[in-house]
N, C-alpha and C positions, 0 to 999 in steps of 0.2 A: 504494500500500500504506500502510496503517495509521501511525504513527512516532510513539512515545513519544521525548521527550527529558527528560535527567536531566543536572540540571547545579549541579555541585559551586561554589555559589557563592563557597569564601571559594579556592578552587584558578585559578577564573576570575579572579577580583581581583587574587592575587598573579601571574596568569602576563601578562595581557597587558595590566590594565586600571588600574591603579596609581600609573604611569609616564607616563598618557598623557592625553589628554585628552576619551575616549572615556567616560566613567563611567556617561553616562543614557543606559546599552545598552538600548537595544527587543531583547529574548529572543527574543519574537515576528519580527519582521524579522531576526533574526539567524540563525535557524534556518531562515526560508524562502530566505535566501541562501546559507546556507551545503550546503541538501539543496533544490533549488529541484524538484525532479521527486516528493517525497514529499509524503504529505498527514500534516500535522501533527494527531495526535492528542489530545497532550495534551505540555506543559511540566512540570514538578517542577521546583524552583528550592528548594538544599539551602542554607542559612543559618544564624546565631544572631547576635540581637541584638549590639551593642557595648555597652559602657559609655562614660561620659565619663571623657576623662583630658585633664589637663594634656598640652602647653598648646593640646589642640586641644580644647572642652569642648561644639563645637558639629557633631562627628560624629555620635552619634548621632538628632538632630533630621535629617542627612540620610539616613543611611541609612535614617529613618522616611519621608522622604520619598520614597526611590528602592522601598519596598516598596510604599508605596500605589500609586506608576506601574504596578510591575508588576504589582498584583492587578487591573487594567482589563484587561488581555489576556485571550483569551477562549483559554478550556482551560488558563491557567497556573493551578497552587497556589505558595504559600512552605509550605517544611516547617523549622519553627526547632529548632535545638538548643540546647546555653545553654554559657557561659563556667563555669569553675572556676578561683578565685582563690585561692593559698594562701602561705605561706611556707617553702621551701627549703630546703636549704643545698645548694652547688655547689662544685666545683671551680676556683679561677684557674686562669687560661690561663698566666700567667706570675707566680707569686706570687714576693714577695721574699725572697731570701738568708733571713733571720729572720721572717720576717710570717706568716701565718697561709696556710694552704694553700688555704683554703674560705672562704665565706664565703655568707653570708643572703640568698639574694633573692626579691620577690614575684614568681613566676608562673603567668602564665596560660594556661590551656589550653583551645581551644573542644572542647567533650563531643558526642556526639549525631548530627554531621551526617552523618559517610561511614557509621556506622550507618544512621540513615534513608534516605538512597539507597540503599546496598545494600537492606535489606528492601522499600522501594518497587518497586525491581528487580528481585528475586526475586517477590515476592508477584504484580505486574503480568504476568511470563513466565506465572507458573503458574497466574493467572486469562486468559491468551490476550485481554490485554487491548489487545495491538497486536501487529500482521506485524516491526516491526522495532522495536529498541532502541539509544537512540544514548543514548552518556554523554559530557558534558563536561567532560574532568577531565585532570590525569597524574597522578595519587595513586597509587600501587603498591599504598596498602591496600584498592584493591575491584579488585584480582585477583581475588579469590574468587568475588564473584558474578557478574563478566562471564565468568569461565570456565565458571560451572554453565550460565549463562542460554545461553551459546553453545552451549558440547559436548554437556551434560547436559540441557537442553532443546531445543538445534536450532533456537534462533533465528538470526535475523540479528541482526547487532549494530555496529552502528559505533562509531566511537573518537574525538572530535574532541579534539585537542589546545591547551591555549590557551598555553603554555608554548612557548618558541622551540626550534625542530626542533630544535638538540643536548641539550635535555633532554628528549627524549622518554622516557618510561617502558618501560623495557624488558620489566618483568613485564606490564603490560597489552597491548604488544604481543604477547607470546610467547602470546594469549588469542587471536593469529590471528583478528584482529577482519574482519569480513566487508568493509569497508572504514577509511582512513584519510585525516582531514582535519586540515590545519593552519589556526587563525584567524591572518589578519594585519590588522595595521592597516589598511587602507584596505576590508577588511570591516567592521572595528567602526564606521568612519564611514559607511559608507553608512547603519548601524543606529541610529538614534540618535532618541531620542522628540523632539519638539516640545519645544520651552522651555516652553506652557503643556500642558497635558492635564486636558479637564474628563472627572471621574468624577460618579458619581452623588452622590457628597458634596461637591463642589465644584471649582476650580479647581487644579492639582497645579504649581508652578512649582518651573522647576530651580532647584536652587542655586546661587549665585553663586559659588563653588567646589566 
């Protein structure tokens, strides 16, 4: 059967990929490992750019590198959504006897992306654009449209978790996902590109961290 996969790239990052030494994930080989009996239809791969920041200034040159890897995979898109950077004010956790209670900080917020998977998700269900629907995520906020996509349209839908099994999402589970998968390390090493990968523009090498 058909398998769209939808995968929440900055939710994959912080759940299992961050910490580890797993980084240059092949999507491609991750997904035929991890649903080895499906035929993989197409990848979505949800994202936004980073900026540079002190003192790491040479982040986003990788992560430009880690998206050109994954645009050589055949049927994956990247879908980018963007940063919002502003000035604050916030509450202390612990302000002093006399001190100020608040206080200014710059932050950032990435805008866009569990948007765009959701409507990728919905609009794909309602074009019958594949037999089943798997998301990569544990984000609570696309409740919504795995519960349309499931009950309201009658798909199948899977759930793959990247997040360690006691933080699973409860609201996405309660979407009575047609099945569920946990990624563990010794999946993400099987999945892991080539140190070099020629695309049509040239040679792709990993980063040296």
């Amino acid at each position: 059967m058909l398998t769209n996969v939808y995968v929440d790239g900055f939710n994959l990052y912080y759940g299992c990929l961050k910490d580890s030494p797993y980084k240059w994930l092949d999507l491609n080989a991750l997904c035929h490992q991890l649903l080895p009996r499906h035929e993989i239809h197409r990848i979505r791969y949800f994202t936004a750019k980073i900026s540079a920041r002190l003192p790491d200034l040479q982040s986003p040159i990788r992560q430009e590198t880690y998206l050109r890897a994954l645009e050589t995979l055949p049927g994956l898109t990247v879908h980018l959504g963007h940063f919002l950077t502003g000035v604050t004010r916030m509450r202390l956790v612990t302000p002093s006897l006399n001190g100020p209670k608040t206080v200014e900080v710059i932050k950032t917020e990435e805008k866009g992306s569990d948007v765009n998977l959701a409507t990728y998700l919905v609009a794909d269900a309602f074009r019958h654009d594949a037999d089943i629907y798997v998301l990569i995520s544990n984000d609570s906020d696309l409740f919504a449209p795995m519960r349309l996509v499931r009950h309201e349209l009658d798909f199948r839908v899977g759930l793959i978790n990247p997040h360690l099994a006691k933080k699973r999402s409860r609201a996405l589970l309660s979407c009575e996902p047609t099945f569920f998968k946990q990624i563990r390390p010794n999946t993400l090493a099987k999945c892991q590109f080539p140190d070099q990968i020629v695309s049509n523009s040239g040679v792709i090498t990993r980063p040296i961290t």
